[in-house]
N, C-alpha and C positions, 0 to 999 in steps of 0.2 A: 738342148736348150728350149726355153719354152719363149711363145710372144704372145701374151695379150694385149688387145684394144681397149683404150678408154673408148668411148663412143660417144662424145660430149654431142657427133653429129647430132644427134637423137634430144638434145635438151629442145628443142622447139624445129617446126618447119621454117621460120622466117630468120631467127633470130638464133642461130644453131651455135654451139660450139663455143669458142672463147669467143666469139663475137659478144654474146652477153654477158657472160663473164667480165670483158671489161669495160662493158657497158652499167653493169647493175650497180655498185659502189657509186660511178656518179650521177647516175640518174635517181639513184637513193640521196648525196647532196640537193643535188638541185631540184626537189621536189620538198626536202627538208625546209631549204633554202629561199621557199615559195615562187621559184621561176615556174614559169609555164613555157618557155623557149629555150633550145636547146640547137648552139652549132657547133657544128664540126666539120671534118676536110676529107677527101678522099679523090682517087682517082674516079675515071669513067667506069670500071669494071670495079669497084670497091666492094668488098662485102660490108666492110663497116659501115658503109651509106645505109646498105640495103636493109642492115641488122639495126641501125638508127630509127631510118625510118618506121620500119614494121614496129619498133617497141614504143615510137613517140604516138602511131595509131590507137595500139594496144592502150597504151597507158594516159592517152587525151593529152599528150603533148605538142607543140608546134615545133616542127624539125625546120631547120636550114642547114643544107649541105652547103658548100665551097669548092667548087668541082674544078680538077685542075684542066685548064686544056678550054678549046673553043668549042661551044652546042653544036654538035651534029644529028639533024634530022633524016629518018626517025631517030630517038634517043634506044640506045642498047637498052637490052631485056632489066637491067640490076638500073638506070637512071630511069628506066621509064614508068618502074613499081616504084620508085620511090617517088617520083611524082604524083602518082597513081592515088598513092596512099598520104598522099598529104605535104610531104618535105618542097620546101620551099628551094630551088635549086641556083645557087647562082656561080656562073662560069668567069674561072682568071687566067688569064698567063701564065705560062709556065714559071716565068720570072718572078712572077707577082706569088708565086703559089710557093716557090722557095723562102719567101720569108717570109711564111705563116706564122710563125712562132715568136716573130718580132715584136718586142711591145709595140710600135709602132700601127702595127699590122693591126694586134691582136685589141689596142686602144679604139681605133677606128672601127671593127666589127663590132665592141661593145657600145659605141656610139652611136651606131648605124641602125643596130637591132636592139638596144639596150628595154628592157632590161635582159639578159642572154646569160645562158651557162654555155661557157666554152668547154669542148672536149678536142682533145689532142688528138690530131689522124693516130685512127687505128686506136685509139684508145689507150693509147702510152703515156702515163701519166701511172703516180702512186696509187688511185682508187682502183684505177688496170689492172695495177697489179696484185692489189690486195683480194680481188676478184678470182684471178688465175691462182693464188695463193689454196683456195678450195679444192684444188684438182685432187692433189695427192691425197687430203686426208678422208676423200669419196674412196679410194682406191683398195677392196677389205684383201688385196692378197700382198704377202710379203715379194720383196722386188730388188733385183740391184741395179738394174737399169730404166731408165726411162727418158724417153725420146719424143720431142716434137718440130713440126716448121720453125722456124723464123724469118716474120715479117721487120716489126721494131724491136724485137726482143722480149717484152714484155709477158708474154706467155711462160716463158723460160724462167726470167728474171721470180716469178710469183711461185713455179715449181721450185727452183732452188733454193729459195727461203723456207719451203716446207719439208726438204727432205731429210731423212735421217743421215748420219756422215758417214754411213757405208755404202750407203744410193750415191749414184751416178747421175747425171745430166746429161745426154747427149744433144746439142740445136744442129738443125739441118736450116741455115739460112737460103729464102729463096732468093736472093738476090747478087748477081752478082758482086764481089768485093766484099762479099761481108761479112771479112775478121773486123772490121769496125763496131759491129754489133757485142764485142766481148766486152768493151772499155762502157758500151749504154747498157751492159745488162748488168757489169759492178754499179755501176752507180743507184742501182735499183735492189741491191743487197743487205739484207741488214748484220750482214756481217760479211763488208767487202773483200777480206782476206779468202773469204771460202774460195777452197781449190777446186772442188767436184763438183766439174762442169766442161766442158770444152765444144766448140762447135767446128762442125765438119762441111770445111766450106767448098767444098768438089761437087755440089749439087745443084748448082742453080741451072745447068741446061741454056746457060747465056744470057739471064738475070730476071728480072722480075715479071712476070707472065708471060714467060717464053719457053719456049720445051719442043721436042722433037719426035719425029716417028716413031724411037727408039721408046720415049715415054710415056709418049701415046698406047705403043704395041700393051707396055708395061701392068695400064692401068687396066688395060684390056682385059687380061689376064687373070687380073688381081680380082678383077668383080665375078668374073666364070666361076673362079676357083672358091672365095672367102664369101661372093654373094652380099657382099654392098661396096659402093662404089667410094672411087677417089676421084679426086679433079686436079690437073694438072701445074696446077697454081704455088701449090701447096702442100697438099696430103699426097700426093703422088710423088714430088719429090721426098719427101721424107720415108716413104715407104721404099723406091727406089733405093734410098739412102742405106737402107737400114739393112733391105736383102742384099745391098755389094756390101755391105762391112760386114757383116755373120760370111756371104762367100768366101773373102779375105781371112778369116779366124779372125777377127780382132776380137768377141766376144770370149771370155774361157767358159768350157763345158762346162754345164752346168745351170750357165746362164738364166733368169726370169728378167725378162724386157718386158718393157711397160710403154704402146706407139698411144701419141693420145691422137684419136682425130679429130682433128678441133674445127671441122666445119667445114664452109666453102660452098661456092657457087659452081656450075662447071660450063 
């Protein structure tokens, strides 16, 4: 069997990967839309922040992050370029950060900052996904599989609407628990009956940027031998993922797999 890389790493240094991807559709609205500010949500370690910020620089926009959790000084390497570079940061409760999505929530931030284009953590939303939608038809070699991370699904959910219906999906969720991520990736389908897809949820290494020696050793490996790297977050589990399921046979000989690497910090 064969494996190619999509290497979306490589679309930019800052803004790499599906980060832009589902960023470009709504920064394309709300520039349409004549906003000049643009928020959105992320952890401390988010690449979304970090992929925000750089393109709100790039493109003379005013970022505001919503950063979950309390300011720790100094600010890590991905909050402190995004300050760096202009995004306006401001820190909530964890409590407070679970119902971002609340109109509630999301009334008061248009009030606060208004006038504001809001963008969903991580970039999950329809413009997300119609973004991630371009992967496959970049893609000039024929394929029956193809595999990426899952953060909120939306990477996936934008491959699955472009594939042909003898291509496969495979999600490698990084987090734990998350056969959840099946029922938010239908809802983002335009033909929610589609079968050809399934995610493979034994990979998270005990849930959302957490990983072990074991995948440390992995990544190690992987950059000696293939000469560019993975980050543990994300591209490493899915890569992990993908050399135990060919170990196991799951693939039939024959196979053409398609791993996209869709970015990341490390």
């Amino acid at each position: 069997m064969e494996i190619w890389v999509k290497r979306d790493d490589l679309i930019h240094p800052q803004i790499s990967g599906n980060k832009w991807r589902k960023l470009k559709y709504n920064i394309e609205i709300a520039k349409k839309e004549g906003y000049t500010k643009i928020l959105t949500f992320g952890g401390a370690f988010s690449n979304h922040i970090y992929a925000t910020a750089a393109a709100g620089q790039i493109l003379g926009l005013h970022t505001i992050g919503i950063i979950r959790g309390e300011r720790v000084e100094p600010l890590n390497s991905t909050l402190a370029f995004a300050e760096s570079v202009g995004m306006e940061l401001h820190f909530i409760d964890r409590e407070t950060y679970r119902q971002k999505n609340s109109q509630d929530q999301l009334g008061s931030y248009q009030k606060s900052f208004s006038p504001v284009y809001i963008i969903p953590e991580g970039g999950a939303n329809s413009s997300g996904v119609k973004g991630c939608e371009e992967i496959v038809g970049e893609i000039q070699i024929p394929f029956n599989y193809i595999c990426c991370a899952c953060g909120t699904g939306t990477t996936l959910s934008g491959i699955i609407n472009s594939l042909s219906p003898f291509q496969k999906a495979i999600g490698f969720p990084v987090l734990k628990g998350g056969e959840f991520l099946h029922d938010e990736i239908v809802k983002q389908l335009k033909c929610p009956k589609i079968s050809n897809f399934h995610l493979e949820t034994d990979y998270h290494f005990g849930g959302y940027a957490k990983w072990n020696a074991e995948l440390e050793s992995f990544t190690d490996r992987f950059e000696k031998v293939n000469l560019f790297r993975l980050e543990p977050v994300y591209t490493g589990k899915l890569f992990y993922g993908l050399y135990d399921l060919i170990k196991k046979g799951y693939f039939p000989k024959g196979s053409r797999i398609v791993a996209v690497h869709t970015g990341g910090l490390r």
